[in-house]
C-alpha positions, 0 to 999 in steps of 0.5 A: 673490531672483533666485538663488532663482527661478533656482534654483527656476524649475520649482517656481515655474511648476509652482505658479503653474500650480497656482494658476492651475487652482484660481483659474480664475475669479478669473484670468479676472476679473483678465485682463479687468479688466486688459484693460478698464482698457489697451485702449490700451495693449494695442492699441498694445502687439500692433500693435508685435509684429505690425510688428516680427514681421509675416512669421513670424506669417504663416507660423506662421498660414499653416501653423497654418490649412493643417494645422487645416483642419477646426478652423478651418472650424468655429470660423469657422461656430461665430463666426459664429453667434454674432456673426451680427448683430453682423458684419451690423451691420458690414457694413452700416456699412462696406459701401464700404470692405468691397466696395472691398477686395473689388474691390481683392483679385479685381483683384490675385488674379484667377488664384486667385481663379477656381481657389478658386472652381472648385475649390469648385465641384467639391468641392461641386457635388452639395451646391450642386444639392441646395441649388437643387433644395430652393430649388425646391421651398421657393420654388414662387412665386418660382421660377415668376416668375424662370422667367417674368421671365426667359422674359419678357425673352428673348422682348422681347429676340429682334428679329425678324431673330434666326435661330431656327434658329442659336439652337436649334442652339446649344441643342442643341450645349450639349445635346450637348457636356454629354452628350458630357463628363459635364459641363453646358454652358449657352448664355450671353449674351455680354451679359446680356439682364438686365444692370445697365448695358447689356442685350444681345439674344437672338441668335445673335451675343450666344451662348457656350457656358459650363461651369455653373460659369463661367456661374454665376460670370459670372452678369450680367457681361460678361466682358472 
C-alpha cells in the first residue's frame, strides 16, 4: 500500500484535490466539525508550532504584510467592520490590561513610535484637515462651545501680571515662522491650561512654539 502512494503520489493529490472542489461545502462542514469537537487540542497543538518555530513566522509575516500593504489594510478595515461590536465589547472587558500594553509598548518604542506618527501625519495631513474642516462644519454647536470653553479657560487663566505684549509677540512669531516654512507652527502651553492633573497659566514663561503635528500629538500632556 505505501509502495503504491509512493508511486501514485501526484495522481492521488490531484484527485483528493478533485474532490475536495466537488465537495466544498461538505469539506467546510468536516473542518468545523473537527475543529469545534478539539478546541483544545488545536490550540495547544498551534501554540507548540509557533514556540518551537516563533522567529521564522516573524519573519515570513513580517515580510508577507510589508510586501501586501494594501491587502492587509483592507482586510484590517474589512475585519473590523464585521466584528465592530464585538472587538469594543473586548476592549471594553480588557481595557487595563489593553492600555498597560499600550503603555508598556510607547515606553519601549518611544523612538518609532514618534517617526510611525509623523510619518502618517505627513502621509495624510490634507485628509486629517478635511476630516476637521467636515467636523466643523457637522458639529456647528460643539465646536462654538470648545471654542469658547477654551477662550473661557485661557482668559481665567491669564494672571494679571502676564505681559500681553510678549504674549502677542509669541503669537505672531508662530505666525511667521508658518509662513516662513510652509509648515503650521502653533503657540503650546508647556503646561496644559486644561490639564488633568496639573493646569498651568496663560503667560509667556508656560509658551513653546510646536509643529501642528507635535501639538496635536502632545494634546493635554506635559512633555518631559
Amino acid at each position: 500500500m505505501k509502495a503504491y502512494c509512493l508511486a501514485n503520489k501526484e495522481r492521488q493529490a490531484a484527485r483528493a484535490k478533485a474532490w475536495n472542489e466537488a465537495n466544498k461545502e461538505k469539506v467546510k462542514e468536516r473542518r468545523k466539525a473537527y475543529r469545534d469537537a478539539n478546541k483544545e487540542k488545536i490550540a495547544k497543538r498551534s501554540k507548540e508550532y509557533y514556540e518551537a518555530n516563533k522567529n521564522r513566522l516573524v519573519s515570513l509575516h513580517k515580510t508577507w504584510a510589508e510586501e501586501n500593504k494594501e491587502k492587509m489594510a483592507s482586510y484590517s478595515k474589512k475585519h473590523y467592520e464585521v466584528n465592530k461590536e464585538k472587538i469594543s465589547a473586548n476592549y471594553i472587558k480588557n481595557k487595563e490590561k489593553f492600555d498597560a500594553y499600550k503603555k508598556n509598548y510607547r515606553e519601549l518604542n518611544k523612538e518609532k513610535v514618534v517617526s510611525g506618527q509623523k510619518n502618517w501625519y505627513e502621509a495624510n495631513k490634507e485628509k486629517k484637515l478635511e476630516k476637521v474642516k467636515q467636523y466643523r462644519v457637522l458639529n456647528p454647536g460643539k465646536v462654538a462651545a470648545n471654542n469658547k470653553a477654551r477662550k473661557y479657560a485661557k482668559l481665567k487663566a491669564t494672571p494679571k501680571w502676564a505681559n500681553l505684549q510678549i504674549i502677542k509677540l509669541y503669537y505672531e512669531i508662530a505666525a511667521r515662522v508658518t509662513k516662513e516654512t510652509n509648515e503650521n507652527y502653533h503657540v503650546d502651553h508647556i503646561i496644559p491650561i486644561q490639564g488633568k492633573l496639573v493646569s498651568g497659566l496663560h503667560v509667556e514663561n508656560n509658551f513653546q512654539l510646536l509643529t501642528a503635528y507635535e501639538n496635536i500629538s502632545k494634546s493635554n500632556k506635559v512633555l518631559v
